[in-house]
C-alpha positions, 0 to 999 in steps of 0.5 A: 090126486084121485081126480087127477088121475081120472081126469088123465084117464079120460083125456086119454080115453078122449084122444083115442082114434084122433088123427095124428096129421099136423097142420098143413098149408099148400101153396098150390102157386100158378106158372104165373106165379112162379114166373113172377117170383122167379123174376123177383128174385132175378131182377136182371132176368128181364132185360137180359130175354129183351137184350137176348131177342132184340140180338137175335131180331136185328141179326135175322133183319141184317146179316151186318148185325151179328158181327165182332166188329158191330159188336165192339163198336156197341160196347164203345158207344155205350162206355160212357152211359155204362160208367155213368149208369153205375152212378146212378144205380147206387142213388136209385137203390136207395130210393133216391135220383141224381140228375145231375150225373152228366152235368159232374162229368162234363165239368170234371172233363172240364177240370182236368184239360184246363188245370194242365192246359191254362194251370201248367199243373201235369195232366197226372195230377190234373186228373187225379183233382178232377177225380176229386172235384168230382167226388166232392161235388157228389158229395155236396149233393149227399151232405144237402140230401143227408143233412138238410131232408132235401128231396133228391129230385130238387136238389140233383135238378139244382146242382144240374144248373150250378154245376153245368153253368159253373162248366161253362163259366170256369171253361170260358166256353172253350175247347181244348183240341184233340191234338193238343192234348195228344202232344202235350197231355196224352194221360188225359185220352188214356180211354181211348185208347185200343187194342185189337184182337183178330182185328177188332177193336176193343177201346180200353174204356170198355174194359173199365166199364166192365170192371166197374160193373163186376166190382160194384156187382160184387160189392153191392151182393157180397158186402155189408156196404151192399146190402146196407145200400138195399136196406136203406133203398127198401125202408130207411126208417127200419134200416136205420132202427136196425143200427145202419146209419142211413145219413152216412150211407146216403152220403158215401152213395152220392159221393161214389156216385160223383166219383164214377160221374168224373171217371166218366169225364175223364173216359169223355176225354178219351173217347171223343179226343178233346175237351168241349164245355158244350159235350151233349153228355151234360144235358143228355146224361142224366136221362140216358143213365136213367134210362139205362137204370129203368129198363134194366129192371132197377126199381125207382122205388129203391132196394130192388134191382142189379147193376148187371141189370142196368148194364144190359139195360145199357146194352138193349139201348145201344142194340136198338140205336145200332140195329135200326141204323143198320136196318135203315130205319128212321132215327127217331123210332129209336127214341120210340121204341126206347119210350115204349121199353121205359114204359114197359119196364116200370109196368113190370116192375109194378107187377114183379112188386106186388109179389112181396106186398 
């Protein structure tokens, strides 16, 4: 007990005059740093400063640009790429891709003008099974990937050629004219049709653009289903250790994402009046869905990225093709300086990941 008290005694003695500061670690992070972080956590950050100056640019080069009506006429032309933008944002989240978005689309058009006009089957319903042959062929892309291991690249670039033939094959190569369906199956042009506030015309496809976006930006942040669609996007190995089960989600993603591809298909009818098997949609909508992805900050790595970004992403798209139009520049510099914002983009993603490794 002596020593004890003695070997007290000293140690006290011994911490005599110690400082009392505790560790301390300063980050001391650069503007660049910063920025970077900001941007990490703002995926939409950039696409909305390239959206906001290419804006400001066209209006300054013409005085057409900045107008209510060029405007609408944006957020039309881009109304189909948006919807089919929101399919593949929920694929590439989770560290997937789909190339088979407009191949879905154009073939649930398909669906629904030949069921109510070769069928008799009215367009209400016709619509309703082209909405449901479409989830069910996002579903069979899900069930190959999700089941069999299957790369989603090989198996989207397959089901691209199956489901585009089978348009062409169940179509017979025919197109149900515009005034045709007006007469008989106006249901099936419902998104085409507009309203007009102080004189501008606003299709009601935009405003279904729009509420996709909102509701899937809502869903993706503030649900469960979200952030387990992140998760599996971000590690699927870890995520699935975590209890989420990855197979489901990866199937239920497919499938929403067939789904949104056939609410494309159906505002195609609207927007474009009739229903051709040949709509360029079915060659060109999967790169312009990827395109609209990429640039709006969505990383091809999964489990980074918003939905509002791809929306902007759409938008700077739309800016360009109208601007330059308008500016009376060469068309094909459009396709131009949209390479060069993929290009861009993926850098930038590649940069802003390197903040978390």
């Amino acid at each position: 007990m002596t020593s004890n008290g003695n070997t007290a005694a000293g140690f006290e003695e011994g911490l005599q005059g110690a400082s009392e500061k505790v560790a301390e670690f300063h980050d001391d992070k650069s503007l660049l740093k910063r920025v970077q972080h900001w941007l990490h956590q703002t995926p939409s950050a950039v696409p909305m400063i390239v959206l906001a100056v290419s804006v400001v640019v066209f209006a300054i080069l013409s005085e057409n640009f900045f107008r209510a009506t060029t405007m609408s006429t944006i957020l039309q032309q881009i109304a189909i790429v948006g919807i089919l933008g929101c399919a593949q944002t929920l694929v590439i989240l989770t560290a997937g891709i789909d190339l088979s978005v407009g191949a879905i689309a154009v073939f649930s058009s398909v669906l629904m003008g030949q069921l109510t006009f070769r069928y008799g089957i009215p367009a209400p319903m016709a619509i309703v099974l082209g909405l449901a042959l479409g989830t069910a062929m996002g579903a069979i892309n899900g069930l190959l990937i999700s089941r069999l291991k299957l790369p989603p690249f090989i198996v989207t670039l397959g089901t691209w050629q199956i489901y585009l033939s089978a348009n062409f094959i169940f179509s017979a190569n025919e197109t149900i004219r515009s005034q045709d369906i007006a007469e008989s199956a106006p249901a099936l042009q419902f998104w085409g049709n507009a309203v007009q506030p102080g004189g501008v015309k606003i299709l009601f496809a935009v405003f279904l653009m729009i509420a996709l976006v909102a509701i899937m930006s809502y869903v993706l942040r503030h649900t469960a289903w979200g952030r387990h669609v992140y998760a599996v996007g971000d590690d699927a190995e870890a995520a699935q250790l975590s209890g989420v089960r990855t197979d489901r989600m990866i199937l239920q993603v497919y499938a929403l994402a067939g789904l949104f591809c056939a609410i494309a298909g159906w505002v195609m009818i609207g927007r474009f009046g009739s229903v051709s098997p040949t709509a360029s949609t079915g060659q060109l909508g999967n790169i312009q869905s990827i395109t609209a992805v990429v640039i709006g900050g969505i990383s091809l790595f999964g489990g980074r990225g918003s939905i509002v970004g791809m929306f902007f992403g759409a938008l700077i798209v739309g800016v360009f093709e109208m601007g330059l139009r308008l500016v009376g520049t060469d068309p094909q510099w459009t396709f131009f300086l949209i390479g060069v914002l993929i290009i861009f983009a993926v850098a930038v993603d590649q940069w802003i990941r390197k903040v978390s490794s």
